[in-house]
C-alpha positions in Angstrom: 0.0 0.0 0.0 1.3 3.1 -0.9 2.1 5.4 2.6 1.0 8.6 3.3 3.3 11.5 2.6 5.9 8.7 1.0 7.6 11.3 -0.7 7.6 14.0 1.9 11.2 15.3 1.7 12.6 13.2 -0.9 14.6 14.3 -4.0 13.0 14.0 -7.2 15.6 14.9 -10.7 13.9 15.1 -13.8 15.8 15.7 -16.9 13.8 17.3 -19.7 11.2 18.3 -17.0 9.6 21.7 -18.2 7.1 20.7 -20.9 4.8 17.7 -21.7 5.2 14.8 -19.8 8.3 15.6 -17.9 6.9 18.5 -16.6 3.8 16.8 -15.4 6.2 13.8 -14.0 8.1 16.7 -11.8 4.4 18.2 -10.3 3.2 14.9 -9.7 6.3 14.4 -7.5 6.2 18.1 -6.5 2.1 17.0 -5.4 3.4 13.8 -3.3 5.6 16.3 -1.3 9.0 15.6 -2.8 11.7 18.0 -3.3 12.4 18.7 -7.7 14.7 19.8 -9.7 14.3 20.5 -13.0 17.3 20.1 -16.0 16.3 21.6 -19.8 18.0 23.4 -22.9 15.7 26.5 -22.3 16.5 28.7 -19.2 13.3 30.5 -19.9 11.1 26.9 -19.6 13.0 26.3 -16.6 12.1 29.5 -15.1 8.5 28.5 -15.9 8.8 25.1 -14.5 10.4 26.1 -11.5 7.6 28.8 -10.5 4.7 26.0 -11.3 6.5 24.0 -9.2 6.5 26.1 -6.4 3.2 26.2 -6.0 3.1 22.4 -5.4 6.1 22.9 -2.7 8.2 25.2 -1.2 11.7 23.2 -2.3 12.1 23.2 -6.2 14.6 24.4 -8.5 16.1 24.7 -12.6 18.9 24.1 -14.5 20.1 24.7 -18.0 21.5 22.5 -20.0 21.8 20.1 -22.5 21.8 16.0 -22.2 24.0 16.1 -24.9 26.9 17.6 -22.6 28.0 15.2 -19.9 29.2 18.4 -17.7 26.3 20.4 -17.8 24.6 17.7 -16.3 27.1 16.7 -13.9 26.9 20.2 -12.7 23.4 20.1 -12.1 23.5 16.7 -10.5 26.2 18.2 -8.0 24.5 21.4 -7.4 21.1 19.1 -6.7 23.2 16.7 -3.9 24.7 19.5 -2.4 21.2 21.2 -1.7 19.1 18.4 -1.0 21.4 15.2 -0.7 21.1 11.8 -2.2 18.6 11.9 -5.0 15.9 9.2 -4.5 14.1 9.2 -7.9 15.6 9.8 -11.0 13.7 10.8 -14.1 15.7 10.6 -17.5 13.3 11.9 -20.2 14.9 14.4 -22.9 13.6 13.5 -26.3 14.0 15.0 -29.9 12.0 14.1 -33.3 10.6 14.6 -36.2 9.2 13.2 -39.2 11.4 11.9 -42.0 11.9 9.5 -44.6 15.1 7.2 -44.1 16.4 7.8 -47.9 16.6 11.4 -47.0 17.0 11.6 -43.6 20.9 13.4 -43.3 23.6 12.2 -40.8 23.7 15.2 -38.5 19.2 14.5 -38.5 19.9 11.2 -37.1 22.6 11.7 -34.8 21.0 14.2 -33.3 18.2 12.3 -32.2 20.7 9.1 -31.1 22.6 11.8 -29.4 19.9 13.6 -27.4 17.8 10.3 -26.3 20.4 7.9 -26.0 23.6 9.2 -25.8 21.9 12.2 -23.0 20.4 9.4 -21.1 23.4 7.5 -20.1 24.9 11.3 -19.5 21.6 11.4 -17.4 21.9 8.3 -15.4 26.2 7.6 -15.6 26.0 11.1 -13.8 23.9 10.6 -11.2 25.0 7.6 -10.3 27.4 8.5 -7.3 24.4 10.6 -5.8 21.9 8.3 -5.6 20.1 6.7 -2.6 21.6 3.4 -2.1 19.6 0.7 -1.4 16.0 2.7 -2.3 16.9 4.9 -5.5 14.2 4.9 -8.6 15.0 5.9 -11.7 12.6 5.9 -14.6 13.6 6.5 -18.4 10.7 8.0 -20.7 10.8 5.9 -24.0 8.6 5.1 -26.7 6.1 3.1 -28.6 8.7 3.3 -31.7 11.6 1.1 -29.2 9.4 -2.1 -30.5 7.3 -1.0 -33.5 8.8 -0.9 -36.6 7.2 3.2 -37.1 7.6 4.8 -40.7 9.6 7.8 -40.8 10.6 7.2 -37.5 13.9 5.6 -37.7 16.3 8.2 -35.8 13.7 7.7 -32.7 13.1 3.1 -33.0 16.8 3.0 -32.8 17.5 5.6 -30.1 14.6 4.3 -27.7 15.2 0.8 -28.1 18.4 1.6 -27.4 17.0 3.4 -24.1 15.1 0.9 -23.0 17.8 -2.0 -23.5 20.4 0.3 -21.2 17.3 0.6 -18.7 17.3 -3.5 -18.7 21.3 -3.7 -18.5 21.5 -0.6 -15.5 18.5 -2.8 -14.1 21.3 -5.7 -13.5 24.2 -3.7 -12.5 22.6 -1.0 -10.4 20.4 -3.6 -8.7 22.9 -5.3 -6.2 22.9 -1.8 -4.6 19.1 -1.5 -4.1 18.8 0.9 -7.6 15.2 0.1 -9.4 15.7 1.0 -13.0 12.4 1.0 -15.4 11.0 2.3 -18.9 7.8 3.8 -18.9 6.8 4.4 -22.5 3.8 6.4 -23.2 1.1 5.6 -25.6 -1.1 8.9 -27.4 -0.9 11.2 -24.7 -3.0 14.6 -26.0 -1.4 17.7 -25.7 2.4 16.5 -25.8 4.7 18.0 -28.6 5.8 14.7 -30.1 1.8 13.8 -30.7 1.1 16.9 -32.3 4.2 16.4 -34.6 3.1 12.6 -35.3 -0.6 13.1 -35.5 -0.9 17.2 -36.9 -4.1 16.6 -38.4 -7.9 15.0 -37.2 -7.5 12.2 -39.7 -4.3 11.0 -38.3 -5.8 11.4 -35.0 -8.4 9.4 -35.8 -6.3 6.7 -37.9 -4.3 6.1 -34.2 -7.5 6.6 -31.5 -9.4 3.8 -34.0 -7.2 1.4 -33.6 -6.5 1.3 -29.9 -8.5 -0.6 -27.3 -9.8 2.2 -25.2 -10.2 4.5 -28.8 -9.1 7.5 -26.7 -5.6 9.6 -26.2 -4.4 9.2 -22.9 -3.9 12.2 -20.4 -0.5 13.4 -18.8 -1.4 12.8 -15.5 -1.8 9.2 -16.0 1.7 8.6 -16.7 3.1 10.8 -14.2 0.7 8.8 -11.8 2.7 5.4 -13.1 6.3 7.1 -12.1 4.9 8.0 -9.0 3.8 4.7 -8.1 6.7 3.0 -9.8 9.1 4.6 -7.5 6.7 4.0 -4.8 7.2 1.0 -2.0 4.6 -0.5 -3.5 6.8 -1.1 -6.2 10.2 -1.9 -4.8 10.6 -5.5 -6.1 10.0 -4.3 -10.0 13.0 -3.6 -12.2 13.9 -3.8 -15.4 10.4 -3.2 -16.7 9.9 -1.9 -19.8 5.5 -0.1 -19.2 3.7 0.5 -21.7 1.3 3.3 -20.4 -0.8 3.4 -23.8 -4.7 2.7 -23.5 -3.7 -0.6 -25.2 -2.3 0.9 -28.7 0.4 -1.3 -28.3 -1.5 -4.7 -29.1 -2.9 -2.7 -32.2 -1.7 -3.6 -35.9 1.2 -2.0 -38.0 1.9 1.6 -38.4 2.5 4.5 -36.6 1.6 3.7 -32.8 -1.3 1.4 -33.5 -2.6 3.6 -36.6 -1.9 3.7 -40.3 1.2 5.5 -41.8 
């Protein structure tokens, strides 16, 4: 059963944490009493982040940065420690996309997808390793439906998140002697995220992914920043390695992008 006030003083890191999910990941944690920090590219989203925060608690604060550079996150991973201690969940969930053809994608497109979801979550999670609670830390990676289905004009973004959610099976292993949980969530449609609107710009292709699905609706953010909440939770400490789909279902649908046709 999950306590009352689990999270009451606890240290919550959330890379990626000013918009979309992230950002509703960081309030839910915020809600439950936690201390957050918040780590993005934009100082002026963090600055926004932070002051939404603090209307959930008293003890939140920004960085800016980029996943990309191991010692801008480093800082902010020191800076967190030395205000608030040993961080006790972890949230790695930077992402980058767009919509492109293989046969034209360019180098520098694809790297720069590889380099900001799976080369800036190892940054995430290799830096915070020495400031983590040990035995009791939680640390949840953000991926996506594309890490398993074959997506068109997704390619950059299946081979970064499968790549995310293998490292969040290997770190499972490694990490776990100490006591460190390591899990995937990977969200389904969720309405009014970025990377849906980019996906899915127009009612037909809405319709073409909420048609397919078993609950035929878009999910909310608050229901997966209610599944890191609870993953994190002692009502989860014996789960690791779990790769969660959070998705109304989409991911028993047919081909195509996330349950729908290309």
């Amino acid at each position: 059963m999950l306590q009352h006030n689990e999270f009451t003083g606890k240290t919550v890191f959330v890379a990626g944490g000013t918009s979309g999910i992230n950002l509703g990941i960081a309030k839910a944690f915020a809600a439950a009493g936690a201390k957050v920090a918040v780590f993005s590219r934009s100082q002026e989203r963090v600055d926004a982040a932070v002051a939404t925060l603090r209307e959930l608690t008293s003890d939140a604060m920004g960085f800016s940065g980029d996943v990309r550079d191991m010692a801008s996150v480093q800082d902010a991973l020191s800076k967190t420690h030395e205000a608030w201690g040993t961080i006790d969940v972890l949230c790695s969930g930077a992402a980058g996309n767009f919509v492109a053809p293989a046969a034209v994608m360019s180098p520098n497109g694809f790297k720069s997808v590889m380099d900001i979801d799976l080369l800036g979550s190892f940054h995430v999670l290799r830096a915070a390793y020495p400031y983590l609670t040990k035995p009791g830390a939680s640390i949840i990676n953000i991926s996506a439906p594309q890490a398993s289905k074959a997506t068109p004009m997704q390619a950059h973004v299946c081979a970064a998140k499968a790549g995310v959610d293998m490292l969040t099976k290997v770190l499972a292993m490694e990490w776990g002697p100490e006591g460190v949980r390591v899990n995937s969530i990977v969200p389904g449609p969720i309405a009014g995220t970025e990377g849906m609107e980019r996906l899915t710009p127009t009612p037909e292709s809405k319709a073409a992914v909420t048609q397919n699905m078993p609950l035929r609706r878009y999910g909310e953010i608050s229901d997966v920043a209610n599944v890191a909440v609870m993953l994190s939770s002692s009502v989860f400490n014996y789960v690791t390695g779990v790769v969660l789909p959070v998705d109304g279902g989409a991911s028993l649908a047919g081909p195509g992008l996330l349950g729908g046709q290309p």
